[in-house]
Backbone as JSON Lines, residues from 0, in Angstrom:
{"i":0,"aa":"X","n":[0.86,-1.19,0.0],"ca":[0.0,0.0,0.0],"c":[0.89,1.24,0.0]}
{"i":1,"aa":"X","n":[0.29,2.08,-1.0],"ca":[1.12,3.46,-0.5],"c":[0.53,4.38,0.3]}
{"i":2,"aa":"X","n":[0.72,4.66,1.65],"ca":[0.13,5.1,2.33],"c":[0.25,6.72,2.35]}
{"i":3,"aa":"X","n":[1.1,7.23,1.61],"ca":[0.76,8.83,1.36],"c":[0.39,8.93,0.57]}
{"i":4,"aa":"X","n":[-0.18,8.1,-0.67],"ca":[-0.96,8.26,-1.78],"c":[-2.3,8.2,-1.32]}
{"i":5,"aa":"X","n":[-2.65,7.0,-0.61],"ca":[-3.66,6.92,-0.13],"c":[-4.6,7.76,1.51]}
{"i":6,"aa":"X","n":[-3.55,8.11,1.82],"ca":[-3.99,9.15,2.71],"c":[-4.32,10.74,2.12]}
{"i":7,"aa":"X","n":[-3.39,11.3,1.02],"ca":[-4.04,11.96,0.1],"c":[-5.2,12.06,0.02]}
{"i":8,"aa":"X","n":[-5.8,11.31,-0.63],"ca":[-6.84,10.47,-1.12],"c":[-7.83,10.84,-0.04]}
{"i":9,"aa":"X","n":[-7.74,10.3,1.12],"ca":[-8.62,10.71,2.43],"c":[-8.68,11.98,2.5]}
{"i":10,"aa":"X","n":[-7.67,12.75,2.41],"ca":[-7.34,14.27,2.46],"c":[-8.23,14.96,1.38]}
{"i":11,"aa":"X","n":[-8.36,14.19,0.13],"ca":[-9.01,14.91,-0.78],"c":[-11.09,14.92,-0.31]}
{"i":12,"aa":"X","n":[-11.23,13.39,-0.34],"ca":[-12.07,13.7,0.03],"c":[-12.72,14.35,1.5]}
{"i":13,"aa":"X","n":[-12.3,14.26,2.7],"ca":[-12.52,15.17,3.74],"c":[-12.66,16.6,3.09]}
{"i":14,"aa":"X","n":[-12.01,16.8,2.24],"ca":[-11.94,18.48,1.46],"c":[-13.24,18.63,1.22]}
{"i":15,"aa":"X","n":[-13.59,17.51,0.22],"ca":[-14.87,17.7,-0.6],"c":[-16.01,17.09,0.16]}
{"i":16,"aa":"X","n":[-16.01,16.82,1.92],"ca":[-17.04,16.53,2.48],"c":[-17.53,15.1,2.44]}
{"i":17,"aa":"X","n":[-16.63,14.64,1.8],"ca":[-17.26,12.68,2.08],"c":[-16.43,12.1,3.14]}
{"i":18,"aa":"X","n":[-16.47,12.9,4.34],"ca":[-16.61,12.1,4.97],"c":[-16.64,10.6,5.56]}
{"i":19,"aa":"X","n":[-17.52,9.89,5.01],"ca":[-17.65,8.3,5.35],"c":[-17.0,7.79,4.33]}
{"i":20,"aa":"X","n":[-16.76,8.21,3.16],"ca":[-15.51,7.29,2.45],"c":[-14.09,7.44,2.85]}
{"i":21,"aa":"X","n":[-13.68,8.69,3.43],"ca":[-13.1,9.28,3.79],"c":[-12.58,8.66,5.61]}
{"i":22,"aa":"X","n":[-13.46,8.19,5.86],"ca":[-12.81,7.38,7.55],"c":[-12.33,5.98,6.74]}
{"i":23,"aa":"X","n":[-13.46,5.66,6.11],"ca":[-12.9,4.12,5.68],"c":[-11.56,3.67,5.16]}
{"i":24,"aa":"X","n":[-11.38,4.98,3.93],"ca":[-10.29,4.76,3.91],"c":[-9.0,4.74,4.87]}
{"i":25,"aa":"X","n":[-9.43,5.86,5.66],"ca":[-8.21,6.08,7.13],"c":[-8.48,5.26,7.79]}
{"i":26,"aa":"X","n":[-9.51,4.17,8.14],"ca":[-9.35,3.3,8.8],"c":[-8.35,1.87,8.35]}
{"i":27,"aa":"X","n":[-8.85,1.96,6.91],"ca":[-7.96,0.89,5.97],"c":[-6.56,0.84,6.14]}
{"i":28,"aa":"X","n":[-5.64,2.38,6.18],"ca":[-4.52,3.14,6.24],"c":[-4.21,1.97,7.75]}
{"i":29,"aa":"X","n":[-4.91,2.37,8.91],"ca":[-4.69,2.31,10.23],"c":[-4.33,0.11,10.76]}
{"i":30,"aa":"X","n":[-5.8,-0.24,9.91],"ca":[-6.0,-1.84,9.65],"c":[-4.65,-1.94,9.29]}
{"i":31,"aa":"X","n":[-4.05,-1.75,8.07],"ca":[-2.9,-2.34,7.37],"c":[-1.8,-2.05,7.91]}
{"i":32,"aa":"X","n":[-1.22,-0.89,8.53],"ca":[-0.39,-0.65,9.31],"c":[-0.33,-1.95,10.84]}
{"i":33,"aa":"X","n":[-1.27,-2.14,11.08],"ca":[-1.1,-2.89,12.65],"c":[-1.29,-4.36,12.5]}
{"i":34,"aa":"X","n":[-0.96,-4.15,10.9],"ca":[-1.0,-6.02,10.06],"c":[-0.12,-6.05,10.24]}
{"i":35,"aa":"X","n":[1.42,-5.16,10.2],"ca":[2.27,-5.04,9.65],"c":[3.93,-4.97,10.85]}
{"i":36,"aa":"X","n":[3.06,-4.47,11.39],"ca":[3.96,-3.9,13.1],"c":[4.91,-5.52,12.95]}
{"i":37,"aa":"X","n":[5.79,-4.93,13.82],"ca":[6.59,-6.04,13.69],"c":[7.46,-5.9,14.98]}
{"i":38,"aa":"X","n":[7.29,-4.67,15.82],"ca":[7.88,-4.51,17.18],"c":[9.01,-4.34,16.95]}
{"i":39,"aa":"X","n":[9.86,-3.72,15.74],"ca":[11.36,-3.34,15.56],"c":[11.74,-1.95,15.2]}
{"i":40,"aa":"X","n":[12.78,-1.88,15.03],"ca":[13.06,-0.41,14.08],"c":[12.42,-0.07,13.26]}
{"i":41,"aa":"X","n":[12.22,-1.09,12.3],"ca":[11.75,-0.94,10.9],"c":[10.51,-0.45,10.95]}
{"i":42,"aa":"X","n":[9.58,-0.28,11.75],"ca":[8.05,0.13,12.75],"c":[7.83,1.66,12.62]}
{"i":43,"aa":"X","n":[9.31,2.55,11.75],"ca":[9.03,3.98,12.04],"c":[7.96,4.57,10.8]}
{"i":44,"aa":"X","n":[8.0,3.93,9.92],"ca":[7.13,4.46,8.69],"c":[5.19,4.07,8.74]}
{"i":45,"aa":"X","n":[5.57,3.33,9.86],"ca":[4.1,2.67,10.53],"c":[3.17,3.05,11.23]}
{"i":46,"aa":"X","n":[4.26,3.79,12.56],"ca":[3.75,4.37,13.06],"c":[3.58,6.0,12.57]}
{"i":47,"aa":"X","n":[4.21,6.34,11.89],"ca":[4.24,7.79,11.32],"c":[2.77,7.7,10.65]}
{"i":48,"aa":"X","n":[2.41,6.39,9.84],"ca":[0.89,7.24,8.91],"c":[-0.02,6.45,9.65]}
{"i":49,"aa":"X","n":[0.47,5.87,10.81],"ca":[-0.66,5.62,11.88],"c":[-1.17,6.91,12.6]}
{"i":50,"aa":"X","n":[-0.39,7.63,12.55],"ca":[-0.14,8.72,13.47],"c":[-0.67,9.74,12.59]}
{"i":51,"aa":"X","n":[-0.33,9.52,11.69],"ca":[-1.53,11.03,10.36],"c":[-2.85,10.57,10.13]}
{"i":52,"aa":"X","n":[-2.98,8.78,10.01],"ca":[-4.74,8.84,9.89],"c":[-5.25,9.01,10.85]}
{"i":53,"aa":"X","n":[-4.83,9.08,12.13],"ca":[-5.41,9.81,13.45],"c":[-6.01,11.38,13.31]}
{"i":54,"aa":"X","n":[-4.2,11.84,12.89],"ca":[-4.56,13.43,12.98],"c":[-5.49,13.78,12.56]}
{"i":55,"aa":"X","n":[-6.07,12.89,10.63],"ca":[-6.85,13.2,9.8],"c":[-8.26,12.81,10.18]}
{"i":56,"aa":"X","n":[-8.05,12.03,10.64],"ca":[-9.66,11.69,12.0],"c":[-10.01,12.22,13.26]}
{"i":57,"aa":"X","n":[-8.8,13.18,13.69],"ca":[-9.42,14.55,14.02],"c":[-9.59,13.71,15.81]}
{"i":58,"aa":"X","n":[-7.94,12.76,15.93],"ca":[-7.87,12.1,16.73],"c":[-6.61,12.49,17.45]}
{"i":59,"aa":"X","n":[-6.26,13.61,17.71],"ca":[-4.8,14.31,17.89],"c":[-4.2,13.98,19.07]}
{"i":60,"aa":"X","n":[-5.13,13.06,20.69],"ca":[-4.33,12.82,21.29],"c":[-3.37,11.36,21.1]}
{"i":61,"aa":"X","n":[-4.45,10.87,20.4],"ca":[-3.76,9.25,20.19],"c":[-3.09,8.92,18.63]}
{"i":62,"aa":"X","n":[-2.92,10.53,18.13],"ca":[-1.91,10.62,17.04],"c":[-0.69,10.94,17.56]}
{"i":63,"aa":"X","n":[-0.83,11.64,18.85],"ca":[0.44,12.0,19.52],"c":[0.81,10.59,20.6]}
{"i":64,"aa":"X","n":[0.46,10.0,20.5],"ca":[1.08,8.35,20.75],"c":[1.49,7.36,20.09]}
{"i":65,"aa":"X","n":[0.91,7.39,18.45],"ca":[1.66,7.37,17.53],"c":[2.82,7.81,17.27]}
{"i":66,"aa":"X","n":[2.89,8.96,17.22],"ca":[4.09,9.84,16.6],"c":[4.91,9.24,17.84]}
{"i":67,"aa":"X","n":[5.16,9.57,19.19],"ca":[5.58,9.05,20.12],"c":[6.81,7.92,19.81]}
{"i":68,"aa":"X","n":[5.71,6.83,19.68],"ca":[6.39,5.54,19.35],"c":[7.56,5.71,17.83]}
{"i":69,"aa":"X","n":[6.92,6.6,17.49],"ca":[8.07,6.95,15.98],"c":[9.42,7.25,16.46]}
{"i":70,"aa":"X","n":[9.15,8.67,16.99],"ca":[10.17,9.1,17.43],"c":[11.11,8.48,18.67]}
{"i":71,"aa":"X","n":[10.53,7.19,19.36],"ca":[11.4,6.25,19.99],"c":[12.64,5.64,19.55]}
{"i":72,"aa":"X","n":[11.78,5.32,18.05],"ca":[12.57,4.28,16.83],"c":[14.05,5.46,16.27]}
{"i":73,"aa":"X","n":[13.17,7.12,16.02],"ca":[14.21,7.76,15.39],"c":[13.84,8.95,15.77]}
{"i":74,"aa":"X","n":[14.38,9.38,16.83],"ca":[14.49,11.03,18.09],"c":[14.63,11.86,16.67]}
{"i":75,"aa":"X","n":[15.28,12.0,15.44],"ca":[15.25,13.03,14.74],"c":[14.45,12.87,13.8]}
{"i":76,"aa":"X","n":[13.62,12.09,13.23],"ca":[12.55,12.06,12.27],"c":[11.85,12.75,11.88]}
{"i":77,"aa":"X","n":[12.4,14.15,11.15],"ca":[11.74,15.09,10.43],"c":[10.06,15.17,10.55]}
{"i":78,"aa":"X","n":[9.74,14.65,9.93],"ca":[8.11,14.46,9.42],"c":[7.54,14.14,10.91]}
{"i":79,"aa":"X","n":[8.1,13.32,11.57],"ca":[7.06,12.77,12.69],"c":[7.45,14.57,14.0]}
{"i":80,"aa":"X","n":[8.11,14.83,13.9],"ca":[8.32,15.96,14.63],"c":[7.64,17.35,13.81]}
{"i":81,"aa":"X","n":[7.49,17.21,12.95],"ca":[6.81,18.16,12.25],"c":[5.3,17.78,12.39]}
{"i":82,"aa":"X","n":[4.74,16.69,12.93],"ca":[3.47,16.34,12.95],"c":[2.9,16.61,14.01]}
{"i":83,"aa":"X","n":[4.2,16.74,15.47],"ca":[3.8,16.38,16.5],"c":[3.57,17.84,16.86]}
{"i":84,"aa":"X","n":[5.11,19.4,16.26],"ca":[4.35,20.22,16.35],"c":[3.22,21.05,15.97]}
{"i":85,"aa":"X","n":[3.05,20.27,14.48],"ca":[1.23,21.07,14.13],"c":[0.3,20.59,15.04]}
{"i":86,"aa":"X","n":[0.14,19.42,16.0],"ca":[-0.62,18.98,16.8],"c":[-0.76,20.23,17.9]}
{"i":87,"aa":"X","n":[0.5,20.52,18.31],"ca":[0.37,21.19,19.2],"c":[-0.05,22.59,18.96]}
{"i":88,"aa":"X","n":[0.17,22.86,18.46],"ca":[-0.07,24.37,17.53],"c":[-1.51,24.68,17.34]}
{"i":89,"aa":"X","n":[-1.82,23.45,15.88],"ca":[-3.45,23.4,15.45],"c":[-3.9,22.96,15.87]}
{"i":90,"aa":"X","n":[-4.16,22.18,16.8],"ca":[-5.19,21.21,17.43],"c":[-5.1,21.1,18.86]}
{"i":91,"aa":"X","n":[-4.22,21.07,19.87],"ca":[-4.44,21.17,21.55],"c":[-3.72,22.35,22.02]}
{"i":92,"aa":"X","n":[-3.62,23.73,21.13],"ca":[-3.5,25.02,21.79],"c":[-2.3,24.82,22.58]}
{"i":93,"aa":"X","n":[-1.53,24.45,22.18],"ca":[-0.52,24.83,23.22],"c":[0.86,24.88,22.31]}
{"i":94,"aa":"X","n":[0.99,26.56,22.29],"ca":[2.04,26.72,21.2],"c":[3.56,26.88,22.22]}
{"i":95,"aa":"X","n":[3.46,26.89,23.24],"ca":[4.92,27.1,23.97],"c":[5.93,25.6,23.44]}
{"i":96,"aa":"X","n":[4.3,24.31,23.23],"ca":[5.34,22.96,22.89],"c":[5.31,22.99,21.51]}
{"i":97,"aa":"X","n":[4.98,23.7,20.84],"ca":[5.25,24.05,19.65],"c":[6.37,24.53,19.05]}
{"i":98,"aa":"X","n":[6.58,25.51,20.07],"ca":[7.84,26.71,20.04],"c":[9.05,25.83,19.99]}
{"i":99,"aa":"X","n":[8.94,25.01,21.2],"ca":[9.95,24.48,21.41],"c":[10.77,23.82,20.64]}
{"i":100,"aa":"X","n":[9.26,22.39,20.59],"ca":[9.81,21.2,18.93],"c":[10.88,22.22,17.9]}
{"i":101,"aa":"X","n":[10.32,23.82,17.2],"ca":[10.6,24.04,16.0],"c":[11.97,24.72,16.16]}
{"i":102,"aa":"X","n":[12.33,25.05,17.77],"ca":[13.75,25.97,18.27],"c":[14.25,24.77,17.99]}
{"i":103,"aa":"X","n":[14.23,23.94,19.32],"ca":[15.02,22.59,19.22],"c":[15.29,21.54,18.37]}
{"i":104,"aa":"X","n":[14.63,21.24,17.48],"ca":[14.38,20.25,16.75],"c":[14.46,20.25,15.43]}
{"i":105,"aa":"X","n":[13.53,21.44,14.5],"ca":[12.96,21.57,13.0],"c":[13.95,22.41,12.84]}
{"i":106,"aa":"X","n":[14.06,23.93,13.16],"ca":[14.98,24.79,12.9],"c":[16.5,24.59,12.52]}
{"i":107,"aa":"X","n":[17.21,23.86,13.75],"ca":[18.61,23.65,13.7],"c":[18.5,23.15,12.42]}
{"i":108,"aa":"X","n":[18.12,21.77,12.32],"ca":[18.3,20.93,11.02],"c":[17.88,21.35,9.81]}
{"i":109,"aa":"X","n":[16.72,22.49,9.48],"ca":[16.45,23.13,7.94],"c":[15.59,24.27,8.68]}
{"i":110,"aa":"X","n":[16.82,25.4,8.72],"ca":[16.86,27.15,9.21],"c":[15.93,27.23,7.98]}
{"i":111,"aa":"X","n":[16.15,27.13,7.01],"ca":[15.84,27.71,5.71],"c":[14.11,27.48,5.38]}
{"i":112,"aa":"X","n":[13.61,26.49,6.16],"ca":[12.02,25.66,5.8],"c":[11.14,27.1,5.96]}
{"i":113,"aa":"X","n":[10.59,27.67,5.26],"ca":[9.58,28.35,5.1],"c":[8.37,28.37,6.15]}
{"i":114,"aa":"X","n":[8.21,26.87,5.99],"ca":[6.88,26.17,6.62],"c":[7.31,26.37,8.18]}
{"i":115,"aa":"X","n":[8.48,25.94,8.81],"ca":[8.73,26.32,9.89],"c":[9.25,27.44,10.64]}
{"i":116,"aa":"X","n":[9.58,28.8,9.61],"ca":[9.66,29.88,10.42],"c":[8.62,30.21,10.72]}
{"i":117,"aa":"X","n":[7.41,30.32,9.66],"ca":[5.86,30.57,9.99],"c":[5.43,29.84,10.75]}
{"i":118,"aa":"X","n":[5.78,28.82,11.6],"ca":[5.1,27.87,12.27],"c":[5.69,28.8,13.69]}
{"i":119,"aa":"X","n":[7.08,29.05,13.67],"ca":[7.32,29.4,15.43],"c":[7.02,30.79,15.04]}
{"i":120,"aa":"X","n":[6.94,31.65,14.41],"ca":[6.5,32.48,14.39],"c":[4.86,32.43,14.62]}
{"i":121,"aa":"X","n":[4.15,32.25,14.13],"ca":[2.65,31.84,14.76],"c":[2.88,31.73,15.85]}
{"i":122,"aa":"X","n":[3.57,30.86,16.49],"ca":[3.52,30.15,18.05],"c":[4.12,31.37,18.85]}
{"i":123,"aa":"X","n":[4.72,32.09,18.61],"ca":[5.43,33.0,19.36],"c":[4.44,33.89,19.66]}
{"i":124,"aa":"X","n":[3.63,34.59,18.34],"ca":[2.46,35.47,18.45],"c":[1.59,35.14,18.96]}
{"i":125,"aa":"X","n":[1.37,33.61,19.06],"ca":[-0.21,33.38,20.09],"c":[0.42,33.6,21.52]}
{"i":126,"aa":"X","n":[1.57,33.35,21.79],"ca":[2.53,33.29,23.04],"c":[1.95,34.88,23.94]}
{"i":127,"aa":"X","n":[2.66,35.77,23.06],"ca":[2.82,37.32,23.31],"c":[1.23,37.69,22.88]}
{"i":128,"aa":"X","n":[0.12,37.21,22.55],"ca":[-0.84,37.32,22.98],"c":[-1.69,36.78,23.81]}
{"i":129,"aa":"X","n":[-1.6,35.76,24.42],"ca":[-1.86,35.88,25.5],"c":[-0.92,36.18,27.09]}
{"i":130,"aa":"X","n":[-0.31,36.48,26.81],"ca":[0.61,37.12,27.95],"c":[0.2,38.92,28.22]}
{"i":131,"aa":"X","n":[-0.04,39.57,26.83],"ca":[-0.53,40.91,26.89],"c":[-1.83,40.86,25.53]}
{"i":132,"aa":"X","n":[-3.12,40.54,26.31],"ca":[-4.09,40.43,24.88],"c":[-4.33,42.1,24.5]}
{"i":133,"aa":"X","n":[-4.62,42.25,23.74],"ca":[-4.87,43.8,23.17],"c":[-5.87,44.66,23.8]}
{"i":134,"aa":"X","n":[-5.86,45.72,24.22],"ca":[-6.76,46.26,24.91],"c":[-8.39,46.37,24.37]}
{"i":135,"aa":"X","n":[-9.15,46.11,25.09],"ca":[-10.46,45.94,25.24],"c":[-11.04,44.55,24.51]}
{"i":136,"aa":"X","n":[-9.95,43.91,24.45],"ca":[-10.28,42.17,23.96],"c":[-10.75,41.52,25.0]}
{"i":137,"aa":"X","n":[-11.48,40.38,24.64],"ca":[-12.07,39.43,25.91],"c":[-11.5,38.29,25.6]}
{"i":138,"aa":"X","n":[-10.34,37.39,27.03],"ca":[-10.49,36.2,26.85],"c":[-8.86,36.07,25.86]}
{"i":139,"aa":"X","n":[-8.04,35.58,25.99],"ca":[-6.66,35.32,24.92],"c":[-7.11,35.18,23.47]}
{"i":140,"aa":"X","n":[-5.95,34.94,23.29],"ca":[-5.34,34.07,22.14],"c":[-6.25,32.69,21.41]}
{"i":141,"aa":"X","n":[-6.29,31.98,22.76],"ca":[-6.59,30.65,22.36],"c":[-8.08,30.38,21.7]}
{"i":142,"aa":"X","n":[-8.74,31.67,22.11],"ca":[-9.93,31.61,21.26],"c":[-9.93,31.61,20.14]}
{"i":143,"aa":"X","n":[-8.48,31.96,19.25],"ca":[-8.85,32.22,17.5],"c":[-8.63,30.6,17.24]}
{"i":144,"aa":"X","n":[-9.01,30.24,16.63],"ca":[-9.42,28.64,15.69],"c":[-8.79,28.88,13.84]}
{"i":145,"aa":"X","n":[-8.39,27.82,13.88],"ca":[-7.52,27.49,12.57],"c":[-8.87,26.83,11.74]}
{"i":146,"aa":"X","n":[-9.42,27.89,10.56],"ca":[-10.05,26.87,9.68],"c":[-9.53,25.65,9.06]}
{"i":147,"aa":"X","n":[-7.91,25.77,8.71],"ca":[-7.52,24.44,8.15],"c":[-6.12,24.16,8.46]}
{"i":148,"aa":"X","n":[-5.75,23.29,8.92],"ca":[-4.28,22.68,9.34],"c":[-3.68,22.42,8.31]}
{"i":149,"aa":"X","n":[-2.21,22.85,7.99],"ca":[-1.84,23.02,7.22],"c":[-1.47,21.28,7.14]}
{"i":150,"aa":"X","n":[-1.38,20.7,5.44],"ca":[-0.41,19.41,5.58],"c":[0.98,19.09,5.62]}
{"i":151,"aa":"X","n":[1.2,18.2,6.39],"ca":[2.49,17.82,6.89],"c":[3.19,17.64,5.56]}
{"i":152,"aa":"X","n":[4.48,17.7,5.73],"ca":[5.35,17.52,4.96],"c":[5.44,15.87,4.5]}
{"i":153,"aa":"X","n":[5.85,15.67,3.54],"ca":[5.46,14.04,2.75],"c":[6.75,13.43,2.93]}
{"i":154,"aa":"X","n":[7.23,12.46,3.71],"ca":[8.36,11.88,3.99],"c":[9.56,11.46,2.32]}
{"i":155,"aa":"X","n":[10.8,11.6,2.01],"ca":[10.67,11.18,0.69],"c":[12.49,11.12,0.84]}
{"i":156,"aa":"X","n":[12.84,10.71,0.24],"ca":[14.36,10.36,0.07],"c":[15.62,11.14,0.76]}
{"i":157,"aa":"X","n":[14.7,12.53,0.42],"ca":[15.9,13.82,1.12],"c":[15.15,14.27,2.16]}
{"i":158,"aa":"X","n":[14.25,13.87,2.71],"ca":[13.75,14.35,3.49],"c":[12.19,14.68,3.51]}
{"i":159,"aa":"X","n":[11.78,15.13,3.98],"ca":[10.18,15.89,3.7],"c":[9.63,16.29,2.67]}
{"i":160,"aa":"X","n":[8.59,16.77,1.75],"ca":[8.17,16.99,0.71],"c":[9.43,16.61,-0.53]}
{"i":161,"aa":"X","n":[9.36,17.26,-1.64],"ca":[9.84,16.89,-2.79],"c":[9.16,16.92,-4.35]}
{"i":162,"aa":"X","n":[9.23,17.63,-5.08],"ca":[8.15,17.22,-6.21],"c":[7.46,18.72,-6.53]}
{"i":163,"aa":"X","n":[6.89,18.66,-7.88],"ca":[5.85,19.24,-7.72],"c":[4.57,19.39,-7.01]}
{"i":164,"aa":"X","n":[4.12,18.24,-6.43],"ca":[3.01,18.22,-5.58],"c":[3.06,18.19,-4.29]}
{"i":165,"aa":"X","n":[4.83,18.55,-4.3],"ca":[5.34,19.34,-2.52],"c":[5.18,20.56,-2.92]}
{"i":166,"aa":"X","n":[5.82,21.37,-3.63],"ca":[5.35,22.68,-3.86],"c":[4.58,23.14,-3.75]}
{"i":167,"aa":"X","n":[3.21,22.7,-4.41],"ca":[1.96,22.67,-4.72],"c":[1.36,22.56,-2.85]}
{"i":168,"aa":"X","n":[1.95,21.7,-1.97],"ca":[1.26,21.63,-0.7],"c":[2.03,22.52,0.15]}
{"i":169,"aa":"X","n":[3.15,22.72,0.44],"ca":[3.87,23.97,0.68],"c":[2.95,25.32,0.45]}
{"i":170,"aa":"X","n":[2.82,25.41,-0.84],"ca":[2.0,26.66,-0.59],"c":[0.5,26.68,-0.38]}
{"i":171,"aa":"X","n":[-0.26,25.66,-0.14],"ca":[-1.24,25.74,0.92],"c":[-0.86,25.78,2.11]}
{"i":172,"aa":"X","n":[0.35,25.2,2.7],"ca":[-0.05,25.12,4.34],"c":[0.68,26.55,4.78]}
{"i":173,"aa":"X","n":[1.43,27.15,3.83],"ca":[1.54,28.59,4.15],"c":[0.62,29.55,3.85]}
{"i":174,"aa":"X","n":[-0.41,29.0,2.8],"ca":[-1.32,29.87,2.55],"c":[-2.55,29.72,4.32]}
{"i":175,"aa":"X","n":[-2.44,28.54,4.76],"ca":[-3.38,28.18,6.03],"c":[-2.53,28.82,6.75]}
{"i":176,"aa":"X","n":[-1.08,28.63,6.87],"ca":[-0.71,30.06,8.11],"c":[-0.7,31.19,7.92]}
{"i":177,"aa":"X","n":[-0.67,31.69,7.19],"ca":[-0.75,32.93,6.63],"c":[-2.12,33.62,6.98]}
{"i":178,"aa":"X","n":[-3.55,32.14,6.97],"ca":[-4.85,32.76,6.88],"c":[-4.68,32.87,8.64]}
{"i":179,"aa":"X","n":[-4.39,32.25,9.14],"ca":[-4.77,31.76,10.41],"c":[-3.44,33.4,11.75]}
{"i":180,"aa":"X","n":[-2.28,33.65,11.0],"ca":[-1.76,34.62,11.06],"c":[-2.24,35.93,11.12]}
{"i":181,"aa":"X","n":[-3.82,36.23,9.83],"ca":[-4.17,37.44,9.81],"c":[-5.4,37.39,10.45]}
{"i":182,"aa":"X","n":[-6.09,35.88,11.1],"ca":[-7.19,35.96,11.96],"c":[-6.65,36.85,13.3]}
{"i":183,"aa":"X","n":[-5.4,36.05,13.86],"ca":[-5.06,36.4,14.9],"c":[-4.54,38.27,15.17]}
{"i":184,"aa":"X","n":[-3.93,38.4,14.15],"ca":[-3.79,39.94,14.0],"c":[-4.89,40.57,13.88]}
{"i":185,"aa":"X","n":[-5.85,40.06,13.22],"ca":[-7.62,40.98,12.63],"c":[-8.01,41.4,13.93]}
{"i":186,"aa":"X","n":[-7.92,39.89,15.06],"ca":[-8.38,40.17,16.54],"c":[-7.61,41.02,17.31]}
{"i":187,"aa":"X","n":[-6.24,41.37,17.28],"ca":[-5.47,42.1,18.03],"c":[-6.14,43.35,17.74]}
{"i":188,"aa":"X","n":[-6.29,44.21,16.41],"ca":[-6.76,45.22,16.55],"c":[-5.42,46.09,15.69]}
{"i":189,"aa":"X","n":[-4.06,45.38,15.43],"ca":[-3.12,45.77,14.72],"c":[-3.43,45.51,13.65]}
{"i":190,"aa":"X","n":[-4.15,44.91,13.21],"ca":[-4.08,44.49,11.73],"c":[-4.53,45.63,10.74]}
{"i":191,"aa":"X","n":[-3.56,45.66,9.42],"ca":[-4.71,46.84,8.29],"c":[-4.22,46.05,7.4]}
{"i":192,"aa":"X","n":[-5.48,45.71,6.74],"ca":[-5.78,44.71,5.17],"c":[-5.05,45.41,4.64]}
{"i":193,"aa":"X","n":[-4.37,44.25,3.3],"ca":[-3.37,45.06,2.57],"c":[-4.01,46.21,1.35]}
{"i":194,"aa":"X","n":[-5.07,45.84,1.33],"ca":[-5.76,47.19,0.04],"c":[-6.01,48.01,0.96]}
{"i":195,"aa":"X","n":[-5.89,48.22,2.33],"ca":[-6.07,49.48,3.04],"c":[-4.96,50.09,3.31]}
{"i":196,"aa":"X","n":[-3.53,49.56,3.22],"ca":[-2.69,49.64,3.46],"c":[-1.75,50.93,3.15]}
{"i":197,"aa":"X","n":[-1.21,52.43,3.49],"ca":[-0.54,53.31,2.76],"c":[0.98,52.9,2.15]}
{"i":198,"aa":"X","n":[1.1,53.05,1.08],"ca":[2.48,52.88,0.64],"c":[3.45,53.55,1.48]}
């Protein structure tokens, strides 16, 4: 099975709202993986898209027990550390372990990733908003909500994405931080849309 083809696939349809074809298949993903376990090293590519048909089922604590077990097999595993901090980020609000993963972990090894300066950058700004929320706001940070989580990077020879249809997902999940960037600014009260903007 190719399981980032076929998790795609789940990805596409969740997009387009089917839903129930859409678990089956992530359940299929999940079935075939735990056919497969074998209790060794070799267990890291297993648990990694065990650990995304979770996320994608909108199952983020017991994707982060997945990923877990990954990163047992291999403490530096790009992709599974990149999964574990969008978890934390998009889905259980807590960007300080966010911050951290992308100082410690994502950063050192690829300064240059796009996807991850915008990621600790996000995390920093939900940080410094709720520590000082903007005057006459109610309630932090943690109230703004991510319409869409950006997708993880696609595991692949050199590393993470690759391809045209990394490119192609690269600039959605910066286009989702980017959206999710100017929610949080819209609410601060700093924000001015760019057609309002003075040269």
């Amino acid at each position: 099975m190719d399981y980032e083809a076929t998790l795609n696939q789940a990805l596409d349809l969740l997009a387009d709202g089917e839903d129930a074809k859409a678990e089956r298949i992530l359940q299929g993903i999940i079935d075939h993986v735990k056919a497969r376990l074998t209790r060794t090293g070799s267990d890291l590519g297993f648990h990694y898209y065990w650990g995304r048909a979770l996320t994608a089922m909108d199952e983020p604590e017991q994707a982060l027990l997945r990923f877990e077990k990954a990163l047992e097999i291999d403490p530096g595993h790009e992709p599974t550390l990149w999964e574990t901090a969008s978890i934390f980020l998009h889905d259980l609000d807590r960007p300080e372990s966010a911050a951290a993963l992308l100082k410690e972990n994502l950063l050192p090894s690829n300064p240059d990733n796009p996807l991850y300066v915008e990621a600790l950058r996000l995390a920093e700004f939900t940080l410094r908003l709720r520590k000082e929320p903007p005057p006459g706001s109610v309630g932090s940070a943690s109230g703004a909500s991510v319409s869409q989580r950006p997708h993880p990077p696609a595991p692949g020879p050199n590393g993470p994405g690759g391809g045209a249809k990394s490119d192609s997902a690269l600039r959605d999940r910066e286009a989702a931080l980017q959206a999710q960037a100017d929610a949080l600014l819209a609410g601060s009260g700093d924000w001015i849309p760019e057609a309002d903007a003075k040269p």
